[in-house]
Structure formats: C-alpha cells, structure tokens
C-alpha positions in Angstrom: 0.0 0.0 0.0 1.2 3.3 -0.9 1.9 6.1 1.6 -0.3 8.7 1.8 0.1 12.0 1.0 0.6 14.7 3.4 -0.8 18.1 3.0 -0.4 21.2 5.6 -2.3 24.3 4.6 -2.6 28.0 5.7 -4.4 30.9 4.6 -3.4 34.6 5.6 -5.3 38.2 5.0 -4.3 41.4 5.8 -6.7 43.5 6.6 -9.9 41.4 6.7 -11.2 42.2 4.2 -8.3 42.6 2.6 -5.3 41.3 0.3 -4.6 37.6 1.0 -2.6 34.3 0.6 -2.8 30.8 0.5 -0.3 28.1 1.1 0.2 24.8 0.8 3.0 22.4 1.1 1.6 18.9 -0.5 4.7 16.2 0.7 4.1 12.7 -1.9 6.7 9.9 -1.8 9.1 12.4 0.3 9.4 15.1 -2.1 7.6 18.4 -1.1 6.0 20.7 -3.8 5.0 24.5 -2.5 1.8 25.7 -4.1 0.4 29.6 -3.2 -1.8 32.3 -4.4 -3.7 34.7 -3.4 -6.0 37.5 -3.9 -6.5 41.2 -3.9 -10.0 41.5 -2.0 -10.8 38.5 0.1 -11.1 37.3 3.9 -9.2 34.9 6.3 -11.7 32.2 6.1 -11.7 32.2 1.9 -7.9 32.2 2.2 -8.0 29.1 4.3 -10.1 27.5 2.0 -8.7 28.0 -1.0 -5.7 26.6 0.8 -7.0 22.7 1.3 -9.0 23.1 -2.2 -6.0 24.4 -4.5 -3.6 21.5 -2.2 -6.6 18.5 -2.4 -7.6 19.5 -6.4 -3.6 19.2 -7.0 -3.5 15.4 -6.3 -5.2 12.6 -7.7 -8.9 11.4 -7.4 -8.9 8.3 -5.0 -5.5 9.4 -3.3 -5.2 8.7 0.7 -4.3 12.1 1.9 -3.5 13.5 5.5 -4.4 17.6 5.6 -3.1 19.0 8.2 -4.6 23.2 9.3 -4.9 25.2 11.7 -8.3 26.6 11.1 -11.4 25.1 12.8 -13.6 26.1 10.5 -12.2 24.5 7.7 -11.9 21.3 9.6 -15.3 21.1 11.5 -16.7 22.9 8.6 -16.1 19.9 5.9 -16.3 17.0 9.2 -19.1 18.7 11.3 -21.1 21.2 9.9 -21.6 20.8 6.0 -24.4 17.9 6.1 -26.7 20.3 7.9 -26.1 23.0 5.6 -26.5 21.1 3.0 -30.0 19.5 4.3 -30.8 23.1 4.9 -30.8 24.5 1.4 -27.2 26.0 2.1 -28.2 27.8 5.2 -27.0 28.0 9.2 -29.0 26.7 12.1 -30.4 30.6 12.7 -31.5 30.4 8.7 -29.2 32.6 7.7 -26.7 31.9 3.9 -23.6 30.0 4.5 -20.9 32.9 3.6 -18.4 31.1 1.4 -20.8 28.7 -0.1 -19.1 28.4 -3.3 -16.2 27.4 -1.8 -17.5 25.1 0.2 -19.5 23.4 -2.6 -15.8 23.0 -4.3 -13.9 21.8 -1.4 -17.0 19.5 -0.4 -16.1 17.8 -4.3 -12.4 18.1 -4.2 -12.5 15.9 -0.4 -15.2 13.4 -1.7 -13.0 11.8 -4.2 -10.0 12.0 -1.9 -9.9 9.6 1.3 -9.0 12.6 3.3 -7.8 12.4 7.1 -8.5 15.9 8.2 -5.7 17.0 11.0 -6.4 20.2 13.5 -2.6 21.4 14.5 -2.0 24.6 16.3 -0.8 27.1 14.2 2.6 29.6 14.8 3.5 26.1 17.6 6.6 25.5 15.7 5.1 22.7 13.2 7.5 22.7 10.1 4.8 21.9 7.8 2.2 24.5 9.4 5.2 27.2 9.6 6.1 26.8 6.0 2.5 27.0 4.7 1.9 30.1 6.5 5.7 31.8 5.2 3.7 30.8 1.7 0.6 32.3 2.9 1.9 35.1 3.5 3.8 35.4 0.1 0.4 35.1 -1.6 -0.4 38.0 0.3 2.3 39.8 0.0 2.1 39.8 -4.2 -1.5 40.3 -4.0 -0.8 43.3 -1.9 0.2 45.9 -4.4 2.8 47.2 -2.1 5.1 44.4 -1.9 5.7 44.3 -5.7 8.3 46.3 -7.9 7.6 47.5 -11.4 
C-alpha cells in the first residue's frame, strides 16, 4: 500500500477584508512541492479554504491524503457542519446563507474523491509543515498586496 500523501495548509489576510494568501506544502513519496496564491480583496476564512482546495484539487482522485490546518472552520466545517447545511438548502442553524458557499461546494467535491484524514494542529506552535505554509501564505499575500511588488 502506498503512503499517503501529506498536506499542511494556511491561509493569511491582511486586513480582513483585505489582500490575502494561501499556502500549501503537498509532501508525496518524500518530495515536497509548494503551491500559493492569493488574492487582492478577500477574507481569512476564503484564504483558508482556498488553501486545502488548491492542495486537495492538485492530487489525484482516490489518493489517501493526511491535511493538516490550523483553522477550525475548515476542519469542522467539511467534518461537522456541511451535512446540515446542505440538508438546509445552504443555510445555518439561525437560517441565515452560509458565507463562502461556493467554496465550500468545491472543497466538499475536491474531499469526496479523496480519502481525506482531516488534522487540527495549532498554528505559529513551531510545526515545520504549518510554519512553511503560513511563510507561503503570507507570500500570496504579499504579491497580491500591491505594495510588496516592484515594477
């Protein structure tokens, strides 16, 4: 059986709203490959998930992956919380729209043709994988920034 493929992600905003980043480092047969991005306008929360859709979408359908990220919502989000909203027509327990439905919708795809482990770790606590996702995080911002960027 093969190993499965590890994946920390990150996502990063300054301001919020604001410019942001994603990172991901996606580690397959020991050999790491850094993906990031970001945008000019966003939030936090769209920045994380971008994060664990850009790093799950970059491997193949059926693949056993471990994602590791520090963010909650992502995590209970896709584990906890998305059969309700989905039962509910896409809305909260109080009725109200889940914000960031259209990512949600695409990283509720990307995971169901992954065998996805879903791992909480505590970000800026010194994990090399978390650390390095965030540095690329915050690169994404950074060049999405305006201000960062020479002519």
């Amino acid at each position: 059986m093969t190993q499965p493929i590890e994946i920390w992600t990150d996502g990063a905003c300054s301001g919020n709203p604001g410019p942001g980043g994603w990172g991901a480092i996606v580690r397959r047969d020991g050999e790491d490959r850094e993906l990031f991005g970001g945008e000019p306008a966003t939030t936090n929360n769209r920045m994380e998930l971008l994060a664990a859709i850009m790093a799950l979408e970059s491997v193949p359908e059926g693949a056993r992956v471990i994602l590791h990220t520090d963010s909650v919502y992502v995590k209970d989000g896709l584990t906890k919380w998305i059969l309700g909203w989905k039962r509910n027509g896409w809305r909260t327990a109080d009725r109200k729209p889940v914000k960031n439905q259209d990512l949600w919708v695409r990283l509720d795809r990307a995971a169901a043709s992954r065998r996805v482990d879903w791992r909480w770790v505590k970000g800026h606590a010194g994990d090399p994988g978390n650390e390095r996702a965030d540095a690329l995080a915050r690169k994404g911002c950074e060049d999405h920034s305006g201000s960062s960027r020479k002519a």
